[in-house]
N, C-alpha and C positions, 0 to 999 in steps of 0.2 A: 504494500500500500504506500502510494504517494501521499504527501501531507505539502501543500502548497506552501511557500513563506506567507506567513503573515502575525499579525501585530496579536499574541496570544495574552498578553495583560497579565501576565505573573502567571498565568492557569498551565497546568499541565498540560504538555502535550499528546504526551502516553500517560495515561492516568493510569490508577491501581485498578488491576483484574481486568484489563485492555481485553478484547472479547477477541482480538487477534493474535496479541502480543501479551499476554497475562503475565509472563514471569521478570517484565521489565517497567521501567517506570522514566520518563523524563520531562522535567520541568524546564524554562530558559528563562529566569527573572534580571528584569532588569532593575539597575535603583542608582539615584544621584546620591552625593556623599551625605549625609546624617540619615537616611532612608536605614529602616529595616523589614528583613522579609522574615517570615518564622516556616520553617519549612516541618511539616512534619506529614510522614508518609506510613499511615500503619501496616505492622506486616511485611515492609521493604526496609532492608538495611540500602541506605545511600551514599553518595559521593558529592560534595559540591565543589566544585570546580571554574573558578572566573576563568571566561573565555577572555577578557579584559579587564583590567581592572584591579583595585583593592579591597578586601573583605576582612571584617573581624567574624569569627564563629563561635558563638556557644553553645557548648553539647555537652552530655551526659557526665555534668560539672566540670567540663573544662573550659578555658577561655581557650582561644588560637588564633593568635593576634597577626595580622598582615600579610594574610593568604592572597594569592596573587601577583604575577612582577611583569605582565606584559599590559602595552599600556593602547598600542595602533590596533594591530588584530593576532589571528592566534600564529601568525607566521614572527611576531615580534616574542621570541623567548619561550623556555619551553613551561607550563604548567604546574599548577602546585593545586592542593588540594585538602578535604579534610573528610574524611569516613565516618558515618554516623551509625551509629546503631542502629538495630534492626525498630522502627515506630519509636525512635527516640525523635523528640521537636529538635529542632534548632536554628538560634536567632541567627541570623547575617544581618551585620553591619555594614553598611558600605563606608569605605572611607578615601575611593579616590572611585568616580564613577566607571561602573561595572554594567557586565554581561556575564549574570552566572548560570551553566549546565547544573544543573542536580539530577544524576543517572541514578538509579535505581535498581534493583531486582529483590525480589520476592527469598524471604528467609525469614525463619521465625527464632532464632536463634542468635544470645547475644552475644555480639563482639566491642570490646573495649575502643572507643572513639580514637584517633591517632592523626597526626597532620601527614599529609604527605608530601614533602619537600625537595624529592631527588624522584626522577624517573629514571624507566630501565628502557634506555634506545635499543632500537634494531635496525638497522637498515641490510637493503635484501635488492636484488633483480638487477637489471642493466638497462643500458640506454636499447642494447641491441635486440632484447627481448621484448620492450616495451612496457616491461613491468618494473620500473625501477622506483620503490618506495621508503619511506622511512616512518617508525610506527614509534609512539612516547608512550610505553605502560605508565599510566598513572596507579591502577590496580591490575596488575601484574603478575610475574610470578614474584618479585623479591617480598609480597605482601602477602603469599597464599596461607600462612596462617593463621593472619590476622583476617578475614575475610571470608564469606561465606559462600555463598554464589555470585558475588558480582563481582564483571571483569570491566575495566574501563581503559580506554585507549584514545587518543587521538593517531588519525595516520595522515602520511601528506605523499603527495605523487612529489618526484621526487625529476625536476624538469617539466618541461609545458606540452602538455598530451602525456596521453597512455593508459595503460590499462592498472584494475588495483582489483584484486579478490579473484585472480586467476594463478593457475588453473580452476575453472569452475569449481566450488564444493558446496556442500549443502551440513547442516547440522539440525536437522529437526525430528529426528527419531532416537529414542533411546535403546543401540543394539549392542553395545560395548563387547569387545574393544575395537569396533569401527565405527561409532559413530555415537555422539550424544544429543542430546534436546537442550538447546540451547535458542531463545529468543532472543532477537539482535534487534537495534535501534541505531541507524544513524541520524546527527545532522551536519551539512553540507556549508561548505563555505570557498567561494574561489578569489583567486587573486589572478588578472583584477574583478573587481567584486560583478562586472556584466560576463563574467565569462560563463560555461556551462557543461555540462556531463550528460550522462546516463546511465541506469540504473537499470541494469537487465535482468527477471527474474524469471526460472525455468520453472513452475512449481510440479509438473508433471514429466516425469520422465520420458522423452520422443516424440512429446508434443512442444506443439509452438508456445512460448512463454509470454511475459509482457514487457515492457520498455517503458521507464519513465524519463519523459527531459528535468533533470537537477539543475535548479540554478540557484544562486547565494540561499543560504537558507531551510532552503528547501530539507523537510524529513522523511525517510521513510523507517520501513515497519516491518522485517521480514520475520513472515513465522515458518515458510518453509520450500523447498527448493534450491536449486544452484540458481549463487547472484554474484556475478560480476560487474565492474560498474566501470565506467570511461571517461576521460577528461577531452574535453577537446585543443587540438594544439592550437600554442598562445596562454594556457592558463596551467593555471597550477591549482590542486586541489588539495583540499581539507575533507576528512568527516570525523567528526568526536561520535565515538563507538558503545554502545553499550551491551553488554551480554549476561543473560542471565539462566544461569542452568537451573536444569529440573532438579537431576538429586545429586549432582556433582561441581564445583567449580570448574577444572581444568578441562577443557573445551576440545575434543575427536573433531575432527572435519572430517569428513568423508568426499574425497576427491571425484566428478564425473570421471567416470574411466575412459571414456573415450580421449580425456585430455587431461589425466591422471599422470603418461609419462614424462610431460614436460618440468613436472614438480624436479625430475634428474636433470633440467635444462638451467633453472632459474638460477642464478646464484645467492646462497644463505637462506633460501625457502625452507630449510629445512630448520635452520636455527630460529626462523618467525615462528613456525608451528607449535616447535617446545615451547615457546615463551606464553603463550597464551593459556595459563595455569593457574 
C-alpha cells in the first residue's frame, strides 16, 4: 500500500493493529522549539528518532537530553535516537525545530529505555551492479538484547539512480529457517526533494504485481510479497525503515529464486543480511 505525502498533524500514520500492517507502528511529528509531543503507543515498544532537529525525551524515568545532530535533512549526519518501552508514554521536547519518526512494533514485553547514540553502518553493492547502498542501524544488531521485535534502519542509495531491496525477497511467512513474518514500513525522502522512485511489489508469486510512483514523503506499507524499489537517475534516495517480527527479532529474507543467485554477484550483501538482527 501506497500512503500519498501529506500534512498528517502529529497523527499516526500506521496506527496500532494496522488491519494491513498490524505488527508495526509509525508516527512523523513535527514541533517548533518549546513545543511538546507525548507519545504513547500501547502494546508497541518504540523508537523516536528526529529526522531533523533537536529533542529532549522523557521515558520510563529517565531524562535524555539532546537527541538529534542533523539540522538540513537526513542526508546532513547520521541519527541518534531513544527506545521506549513496550506502552510506556513519552514526552519530546523540542529544542531546536524538529521532524521526529517514532517506529514502532508490537511487543508486550519490557525492555529498559536507552538512548541511542552510535549507529552500526553497512555499506554493500557497486556502481556496476546498480545496487550500491549504504544502511544506518539505529536498532540493529549491536542493540538485539536490549530490544524486542523492533528493527529500525535508515538506508540511502548510495549515487543518483539505482536499484535498493534486490535481489527480490519477501518476508511474510513464518517457515524458519527460510523465512520469517516480518511487517515493514517505509518512508521516503529524495534529494533533491522533486526527485522520485518506485516501489514494486510482487504479492503473488508469477503473477503481475503493483508499482507505486514514490516521491519526497511519500509511505508505504508492505505486508507481503517480493518488493524492490528504484530511484530515478539525478536523485539520491532515503527510506527510514521499520520492521516488526511476529515471534522473532532477527529478520530471514527469503530470496525470489529466480534472482536468488545474484545475492553471489552483489558485493557485502551478505554482511547487510547478518546485520539485520
Amino acid at each position: 500500500m501506497h500512503i500519498a505525502p501529506h500534512d498528517n498533524l502529529n497523527r499516526a500514520i500506521i496506527d496500532r493493529e494496522d488491519p494491513l500492517v498490524p505488527l508495526v507502528y509509525l508516527n512523523i511529528v513535527k514541533l517548533k522549539p518549546g513545543e511538546t509531543f507525548t507519545s504513547h503507543v500501547p502494546g508497541y515498544e518504540t523508537c523516536i528518532v528526529p529526522a531533523t532537529g533537536t529533542v529532549d525525551v522523557t521515558t520510563d524515568g529517565q531524562d535524555f537530553r539532546a537527541i538529534g545532530k542533523r539540522r538540513l535533512n537526513v542526508w546532513d549526519g547520521d541519527p541518534e535516537g531513544v527506545y521506549v518501552p513496550s506502552g510506556a508514554p513519552a514526552t519530546i521536547t523540542c529544542t531546536a525545530e524538529t521532524e521526529v519518526f517514532i517506529a514502532g512494533a508490537r511487543f508486550a514485553d519490557y525492555r529498559p529505555a536507552f538512548a541511542v547514540r552510535e549507529v552500526d553502518l553497512v555499506q554493500y553493492g557497486s556502481d556496476d551492479t546498480k545496487t550500491h547502498r549504504k544502511i544506518k542501524h539505529i536498532l540493529g544488531q549491536k542493540y538485539h538484547d536490549r530490544v524486542g521485535r523492533l528493527l529500525v534502519s535508515e538506508l540511502y542509495t548510495v549515487g543518483a539512480g539505482g536499484w535498493s531491496g534486490f535481489p527480490s525477497h519477501k518476508h511474510d511467512t513464518n517457515r524458519l529457517p527460510l523465512e520469517t513474518r516480518h511487517d515493514e514500513v517505509y518512508n521516503f525522502r529524495f534529494n533533491p526533494p522533486h526527485g522520485s522512485g518506485l516501489q514494486m511489489l510482487q504479492r503473488e508469486e508469477g503473477k503481475v504485481g503493483d508499482a507505486y510512483h514514490l516521491m519526497d514523503r511519500s509511505t508505504v506499507a508492505i505486508d507481503k510479497g517480493y518488493h524492490p524499489c528504484c530511484v530515478l537517475p539525478g536523485s539520491e534516495m532515503y527510506y527510514f525503515t521499520i520492521l516488526g517480527g511476529l515471534t522473532q527479532r532477527p529478520l530471514v529474507q527469503y530470496f525470489q529464486p529466480e534472482h536468488a543467485n545474484q545475492i553471489e554477484t552483489i558485493p557485502g550483501i551478505k554482511d547487510m543480511i547478518a546485520k539485520f538482527k
